[in-house]
C-alpha positions in Angstrom: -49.3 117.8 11.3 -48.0 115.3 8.7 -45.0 113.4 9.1 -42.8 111.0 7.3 -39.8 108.9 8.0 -37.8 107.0 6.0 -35.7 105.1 8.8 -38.7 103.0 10.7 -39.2 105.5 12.8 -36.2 106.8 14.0 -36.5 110.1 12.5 -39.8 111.8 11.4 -40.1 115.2 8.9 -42.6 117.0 8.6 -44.4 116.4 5.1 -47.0 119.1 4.4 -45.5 120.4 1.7 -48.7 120.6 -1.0 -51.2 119.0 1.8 -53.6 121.7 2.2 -56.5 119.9 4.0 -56.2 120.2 7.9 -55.9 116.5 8.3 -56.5 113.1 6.7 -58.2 109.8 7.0 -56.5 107.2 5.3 -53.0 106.7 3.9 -52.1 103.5 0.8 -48.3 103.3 -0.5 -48.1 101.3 -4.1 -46.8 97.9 -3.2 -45.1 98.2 -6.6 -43.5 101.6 -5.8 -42.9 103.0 -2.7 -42.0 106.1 -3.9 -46.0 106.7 -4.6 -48.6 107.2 -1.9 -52.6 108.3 -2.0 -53.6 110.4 0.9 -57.1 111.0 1.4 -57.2 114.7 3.1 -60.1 115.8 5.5 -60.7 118.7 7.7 -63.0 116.9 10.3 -66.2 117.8 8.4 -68.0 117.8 4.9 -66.4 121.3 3.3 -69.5 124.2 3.4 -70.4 125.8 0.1 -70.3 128.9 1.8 -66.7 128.6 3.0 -65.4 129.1 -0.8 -64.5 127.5 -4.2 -61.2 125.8 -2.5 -61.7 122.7 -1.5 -59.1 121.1 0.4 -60.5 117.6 0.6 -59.9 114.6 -1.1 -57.3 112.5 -2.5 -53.6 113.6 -2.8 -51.1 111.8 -4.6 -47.1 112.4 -3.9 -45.0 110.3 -6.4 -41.7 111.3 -3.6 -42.2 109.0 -0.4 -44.5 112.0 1.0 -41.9 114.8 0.3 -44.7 116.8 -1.3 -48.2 115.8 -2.5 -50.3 116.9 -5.6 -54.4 118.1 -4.9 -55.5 115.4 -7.4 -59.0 115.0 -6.7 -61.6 117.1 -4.6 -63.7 116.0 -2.3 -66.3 117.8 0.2 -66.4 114.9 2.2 -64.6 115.7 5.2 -65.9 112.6 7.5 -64.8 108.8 7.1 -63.9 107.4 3.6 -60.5 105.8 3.0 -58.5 105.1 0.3 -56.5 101.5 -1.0 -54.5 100.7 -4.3 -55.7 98.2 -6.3 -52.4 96.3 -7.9 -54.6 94.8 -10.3 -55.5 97.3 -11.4 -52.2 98.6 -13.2 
């Protein structure tokens, strides 16, 4: 599953709510607002055009410190990749 704290570890929630890939490679949080955070959600193999139009992988974006996410971008990648912000570049 995905989980979140918001203590440093004391406590962890589960935070799925929106996440619809099976699991994920890489994780950034906005150094210029914590309350945003990319996800980059895999299901431990490139998604099969056989298996249906919804796609499940890519990047997620959750504007809530992980509460719930947003499918921003597809992806059938399902192997490797990750995902950084750029403050630069905004």
């Amino acid at each position: 599953g995905l989980y979140r704290t918001l203590d440093g570890g004391k406590n962890w929630e589960i935070a799925t709510v929106g996440w619809n890939a099976r699991g994920a490679n890489s994780f950034a949080i906005d150094p210029k607002n914590p309350n945003r955070v990319i996800g980059l959600g895999a299901n431990s193999m490139d998604w099969g055009e056989n298996w249906g139009g919804n796609i499940p992988n890519g990047v997620y974006l959750s504007t809530n410190k992980a509460a719930s996410w947003k499918h921003v971008h597809k992806l059938r990648e399902g192997l490797g990749n990750v995902v950084v912000i750029d403050p630069t570049s905004f």
